[in-house]
KOLLO-388842 format. One record per residue: y, z, x of N, C-alpha, C, O, CB in turn; residue in three letters. Coordinates in pm, 1 decimal. Last residue first. Glycine has a CB too. Layout:
BEGIN
<<Y Z X> <Y Z X> <Y Z X> <Y Z X> <Y Z X> "ALA">
...
END
This chain:
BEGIN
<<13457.3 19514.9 6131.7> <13559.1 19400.3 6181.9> <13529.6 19296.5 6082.6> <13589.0 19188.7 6086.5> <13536.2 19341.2 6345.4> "UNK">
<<13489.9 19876.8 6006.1> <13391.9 19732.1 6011.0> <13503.9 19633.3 6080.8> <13622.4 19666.4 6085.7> <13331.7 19660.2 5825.2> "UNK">
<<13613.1 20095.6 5999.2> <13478.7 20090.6 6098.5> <13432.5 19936.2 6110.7> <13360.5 19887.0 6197.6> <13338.3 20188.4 6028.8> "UNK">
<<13770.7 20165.0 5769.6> <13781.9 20143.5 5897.7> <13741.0 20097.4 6056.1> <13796.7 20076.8 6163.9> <13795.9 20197.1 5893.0> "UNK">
<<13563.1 20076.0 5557.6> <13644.5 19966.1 5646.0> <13721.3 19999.9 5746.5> <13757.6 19911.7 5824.3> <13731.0 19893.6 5576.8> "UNK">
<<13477.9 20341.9 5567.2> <13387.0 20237.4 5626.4> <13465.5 20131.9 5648.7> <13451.6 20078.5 5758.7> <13270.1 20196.3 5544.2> "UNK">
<<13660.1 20489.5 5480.6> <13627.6 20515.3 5597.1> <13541.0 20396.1 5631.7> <13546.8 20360.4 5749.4> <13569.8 20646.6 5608.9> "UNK">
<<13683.0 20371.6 5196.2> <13791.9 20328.8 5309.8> <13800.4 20382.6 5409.9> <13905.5 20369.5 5472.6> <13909.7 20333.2 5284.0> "UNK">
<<13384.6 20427.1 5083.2> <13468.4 20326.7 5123.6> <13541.3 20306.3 5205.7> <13508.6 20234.1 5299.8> <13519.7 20303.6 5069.5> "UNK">
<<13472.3 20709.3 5064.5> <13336.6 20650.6 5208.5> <13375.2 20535.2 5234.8> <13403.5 20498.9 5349.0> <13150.8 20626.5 5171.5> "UNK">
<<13590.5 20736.3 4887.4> <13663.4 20806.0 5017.8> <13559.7 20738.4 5117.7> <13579.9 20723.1 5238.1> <13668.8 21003.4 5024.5> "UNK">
<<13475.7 20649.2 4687.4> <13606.6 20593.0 4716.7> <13647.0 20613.2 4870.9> <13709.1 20539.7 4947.7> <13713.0 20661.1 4621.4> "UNK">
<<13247.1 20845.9 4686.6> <13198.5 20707.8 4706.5> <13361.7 20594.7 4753.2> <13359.5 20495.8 4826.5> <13107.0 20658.4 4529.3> "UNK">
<<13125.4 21148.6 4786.6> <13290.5 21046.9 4722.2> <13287.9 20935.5 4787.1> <13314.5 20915.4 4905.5> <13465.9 21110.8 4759.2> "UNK">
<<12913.6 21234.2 4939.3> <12908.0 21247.2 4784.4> <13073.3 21153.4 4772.2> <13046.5 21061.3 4695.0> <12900.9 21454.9 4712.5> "UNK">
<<12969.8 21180.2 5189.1> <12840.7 21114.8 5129.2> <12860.8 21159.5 4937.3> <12813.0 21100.0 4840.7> <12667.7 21204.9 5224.9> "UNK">
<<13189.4 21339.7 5219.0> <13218.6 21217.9 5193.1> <13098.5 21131.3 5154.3> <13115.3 21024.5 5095.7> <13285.7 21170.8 5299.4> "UNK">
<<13046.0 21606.3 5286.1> <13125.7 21568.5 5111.0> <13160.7 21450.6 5113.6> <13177.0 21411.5 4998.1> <13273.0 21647.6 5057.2> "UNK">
<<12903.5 21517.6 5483.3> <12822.8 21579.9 5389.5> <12899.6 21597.3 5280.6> <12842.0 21605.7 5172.2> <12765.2 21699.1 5431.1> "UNK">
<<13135.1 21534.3 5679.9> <13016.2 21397.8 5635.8> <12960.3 21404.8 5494.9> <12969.5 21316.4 5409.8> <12865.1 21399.8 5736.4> "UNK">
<<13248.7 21761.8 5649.0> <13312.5 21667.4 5614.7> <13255.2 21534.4 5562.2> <13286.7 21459.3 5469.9> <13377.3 21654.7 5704.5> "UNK">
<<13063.3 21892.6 5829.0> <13093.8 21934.3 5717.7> <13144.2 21859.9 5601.2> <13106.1 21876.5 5485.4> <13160.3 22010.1 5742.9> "UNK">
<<13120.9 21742.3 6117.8> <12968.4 21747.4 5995.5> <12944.0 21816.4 5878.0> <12834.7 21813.8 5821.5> <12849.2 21800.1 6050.3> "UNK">
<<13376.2 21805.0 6125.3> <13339.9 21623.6 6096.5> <13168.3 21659.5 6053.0> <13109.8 21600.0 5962.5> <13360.1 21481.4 6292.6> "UNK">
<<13321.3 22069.9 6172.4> <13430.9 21965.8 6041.0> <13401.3 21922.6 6026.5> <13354.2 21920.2 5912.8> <13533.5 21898.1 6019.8> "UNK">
<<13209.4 22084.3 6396.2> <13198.9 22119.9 6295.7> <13219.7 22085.0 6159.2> <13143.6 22076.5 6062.8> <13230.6 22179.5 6314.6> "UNK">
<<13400.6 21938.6 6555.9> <13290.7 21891.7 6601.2> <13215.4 21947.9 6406.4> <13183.4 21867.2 6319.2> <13230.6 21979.4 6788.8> "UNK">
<<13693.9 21945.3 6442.6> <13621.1 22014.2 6563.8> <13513.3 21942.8 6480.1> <13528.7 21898.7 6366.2> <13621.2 22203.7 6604.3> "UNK">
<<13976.7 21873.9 6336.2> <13894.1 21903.1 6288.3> <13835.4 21935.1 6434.3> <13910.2 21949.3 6531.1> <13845.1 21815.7 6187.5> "UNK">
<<14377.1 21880.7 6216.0> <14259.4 21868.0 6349.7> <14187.0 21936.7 6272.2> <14222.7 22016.2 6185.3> <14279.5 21933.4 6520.0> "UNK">
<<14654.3 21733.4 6085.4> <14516.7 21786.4 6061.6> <14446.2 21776.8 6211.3> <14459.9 21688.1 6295.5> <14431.8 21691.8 5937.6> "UNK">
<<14986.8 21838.2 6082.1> <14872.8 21747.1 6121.4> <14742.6 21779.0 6129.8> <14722.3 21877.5 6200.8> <14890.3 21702.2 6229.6> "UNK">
<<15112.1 21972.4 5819.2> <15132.1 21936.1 5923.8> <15019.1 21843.2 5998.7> <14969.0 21763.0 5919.9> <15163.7 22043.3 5977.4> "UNK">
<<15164.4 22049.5 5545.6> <15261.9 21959.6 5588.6> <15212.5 21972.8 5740.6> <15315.5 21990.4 5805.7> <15427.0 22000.1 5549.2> "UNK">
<<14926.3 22200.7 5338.0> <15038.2 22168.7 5447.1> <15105.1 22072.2 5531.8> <15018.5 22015.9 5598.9> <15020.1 22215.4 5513.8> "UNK">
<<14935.1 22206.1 5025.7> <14901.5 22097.0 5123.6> <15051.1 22171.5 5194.2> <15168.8 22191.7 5164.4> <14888.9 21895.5 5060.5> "UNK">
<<14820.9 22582.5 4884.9> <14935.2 22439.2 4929.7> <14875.6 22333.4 5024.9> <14779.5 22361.9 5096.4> <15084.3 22494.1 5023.8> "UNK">
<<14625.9 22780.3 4854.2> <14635.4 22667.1 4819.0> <14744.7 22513.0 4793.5> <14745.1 22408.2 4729.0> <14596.6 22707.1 4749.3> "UNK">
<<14692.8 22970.4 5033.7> <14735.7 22986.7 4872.3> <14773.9 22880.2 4812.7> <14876.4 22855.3 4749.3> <14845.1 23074.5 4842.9> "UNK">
<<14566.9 22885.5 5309.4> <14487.7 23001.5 5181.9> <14557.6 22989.3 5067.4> <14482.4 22996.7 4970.2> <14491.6 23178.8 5212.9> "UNK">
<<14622.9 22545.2 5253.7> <14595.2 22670.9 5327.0> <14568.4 22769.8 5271.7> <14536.0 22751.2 5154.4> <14676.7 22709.3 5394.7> "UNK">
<<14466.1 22209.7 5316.4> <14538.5 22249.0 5256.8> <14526.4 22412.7 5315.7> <14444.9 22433.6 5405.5> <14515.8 22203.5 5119.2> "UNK">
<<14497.0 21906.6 5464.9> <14412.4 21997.3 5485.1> <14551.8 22133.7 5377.6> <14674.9 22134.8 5377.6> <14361.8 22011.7 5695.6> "UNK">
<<14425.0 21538.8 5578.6> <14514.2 21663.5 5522.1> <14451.5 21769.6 5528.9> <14345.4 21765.7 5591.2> <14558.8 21659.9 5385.6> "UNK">
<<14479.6 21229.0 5553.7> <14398.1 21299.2 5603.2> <14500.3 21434.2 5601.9> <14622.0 21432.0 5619.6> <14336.0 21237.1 5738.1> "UNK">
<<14480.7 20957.6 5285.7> <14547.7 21081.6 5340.9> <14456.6 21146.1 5415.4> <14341.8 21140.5 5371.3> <14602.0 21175.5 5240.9> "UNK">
<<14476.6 20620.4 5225.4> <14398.4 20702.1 5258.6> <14443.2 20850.8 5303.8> <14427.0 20840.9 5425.4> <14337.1 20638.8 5342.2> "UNK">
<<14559.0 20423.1 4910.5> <14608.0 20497.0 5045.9> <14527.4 20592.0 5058.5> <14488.5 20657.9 4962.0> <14748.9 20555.0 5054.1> "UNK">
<<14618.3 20193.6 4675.8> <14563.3 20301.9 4746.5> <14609.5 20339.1 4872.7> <14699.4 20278.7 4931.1> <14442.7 20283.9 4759.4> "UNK">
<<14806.1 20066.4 4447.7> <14801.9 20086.2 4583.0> <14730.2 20178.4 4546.9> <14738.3 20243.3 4442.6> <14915.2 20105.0 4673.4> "UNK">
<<14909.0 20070.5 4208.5> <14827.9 20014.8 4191.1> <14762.6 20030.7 4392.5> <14653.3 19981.9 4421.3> <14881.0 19872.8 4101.0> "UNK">
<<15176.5 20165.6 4124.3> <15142.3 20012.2 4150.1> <14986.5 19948.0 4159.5> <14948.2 19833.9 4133.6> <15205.9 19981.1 4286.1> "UNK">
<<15104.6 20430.6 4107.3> <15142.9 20365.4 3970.9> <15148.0 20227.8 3997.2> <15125.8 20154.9 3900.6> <15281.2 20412.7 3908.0> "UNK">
<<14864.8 20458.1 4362.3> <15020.9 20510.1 4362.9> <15010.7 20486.0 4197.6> <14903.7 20523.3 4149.4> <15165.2 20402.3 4471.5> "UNK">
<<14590.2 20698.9 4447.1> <14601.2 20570.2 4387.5> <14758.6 20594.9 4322.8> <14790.8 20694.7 4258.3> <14465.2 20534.3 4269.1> "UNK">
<<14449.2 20821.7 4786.5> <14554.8 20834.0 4634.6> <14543.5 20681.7 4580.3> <14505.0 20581.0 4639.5> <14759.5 20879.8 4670.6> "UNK">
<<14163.6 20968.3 4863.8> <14178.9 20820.1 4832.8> <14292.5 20823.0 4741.5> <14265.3 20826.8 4621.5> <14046.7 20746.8 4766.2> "UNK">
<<14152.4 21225.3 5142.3> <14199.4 21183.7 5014.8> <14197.5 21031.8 4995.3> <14225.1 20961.6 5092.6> <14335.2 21235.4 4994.9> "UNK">
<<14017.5 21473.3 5326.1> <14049.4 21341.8 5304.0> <14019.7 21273.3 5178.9> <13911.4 21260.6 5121.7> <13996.6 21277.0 5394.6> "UNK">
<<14088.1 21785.9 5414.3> <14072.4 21708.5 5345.4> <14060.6 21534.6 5355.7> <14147.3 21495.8 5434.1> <14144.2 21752.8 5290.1> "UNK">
<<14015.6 22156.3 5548.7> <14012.0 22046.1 5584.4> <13985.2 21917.8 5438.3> <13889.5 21936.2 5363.1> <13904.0 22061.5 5698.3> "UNK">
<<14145.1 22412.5 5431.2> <14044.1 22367.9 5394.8> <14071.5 22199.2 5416.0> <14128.2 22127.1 5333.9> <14013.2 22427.2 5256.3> "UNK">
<<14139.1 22779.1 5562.2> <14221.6 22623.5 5536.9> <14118.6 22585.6 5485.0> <14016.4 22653.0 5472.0> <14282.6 22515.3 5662.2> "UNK">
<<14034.2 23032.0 5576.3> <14176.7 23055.8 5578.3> <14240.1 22887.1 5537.6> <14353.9 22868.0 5494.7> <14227.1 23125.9 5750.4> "UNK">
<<13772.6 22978.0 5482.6> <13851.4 23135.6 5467.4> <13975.1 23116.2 5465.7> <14043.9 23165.0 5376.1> <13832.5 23245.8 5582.2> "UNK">
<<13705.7 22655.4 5388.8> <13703.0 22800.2 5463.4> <13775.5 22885.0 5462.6> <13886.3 22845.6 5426.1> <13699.9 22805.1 5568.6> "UNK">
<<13595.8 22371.4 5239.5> <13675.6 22491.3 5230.7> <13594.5 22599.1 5312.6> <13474.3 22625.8 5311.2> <13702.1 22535.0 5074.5> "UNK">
<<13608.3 22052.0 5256.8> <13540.2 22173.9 5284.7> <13618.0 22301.8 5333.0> <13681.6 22321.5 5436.5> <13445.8 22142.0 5380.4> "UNK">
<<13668.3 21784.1 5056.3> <13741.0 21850.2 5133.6> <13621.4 21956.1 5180.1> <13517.8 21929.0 5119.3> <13876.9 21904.0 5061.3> "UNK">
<<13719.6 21434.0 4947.7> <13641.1 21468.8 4994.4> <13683.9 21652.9 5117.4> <13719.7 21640.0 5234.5> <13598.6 21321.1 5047.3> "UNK">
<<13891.4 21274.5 4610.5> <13940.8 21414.8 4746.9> <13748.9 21491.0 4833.8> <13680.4 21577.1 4778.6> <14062.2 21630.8 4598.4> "UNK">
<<14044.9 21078.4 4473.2> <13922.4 21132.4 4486.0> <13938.8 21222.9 4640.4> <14000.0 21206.9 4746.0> <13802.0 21002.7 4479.5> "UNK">
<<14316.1 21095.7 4347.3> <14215.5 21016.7 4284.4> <14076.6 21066.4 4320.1> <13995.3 21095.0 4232.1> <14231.8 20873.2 4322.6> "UNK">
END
């Protein structure tokens, strides 16, 4: 549905807003690899990322969303 990602040489760190056929959302944290597959394994970012990452989630207004309710009580 809406995909906040930053691409580099060899991966490209992601976070995703899916929307199912019910009607569910769900948040994915992911990262895909040079010949463009989602890999299947666990994402780590570095200090870098997460300010790379800021700077496309300020543009995907879905994806800021359900980072911000993570944040709120």
């Amino acid at each position: 549905m809406e995909e906040a990602a930053v691409e580099y040489e060899d991966w490209a760190p992601a976070i995703q807003v899916l929307e199912f056929e019910n009607g569910k959302k769900v948040l994915r944290f992911c990262y895909y690899v040079r010949s463009g597959k989602l890999a299947p394994r666990a994402l780590y970012i570095d200090n870098d990322d997460i300010d790379n990452l800021r700077e496309e989630i300020k543009k995907k207004p879905q994806v800021r969303k359900f980072l911000e309710s993570l944040l709120s009580t």
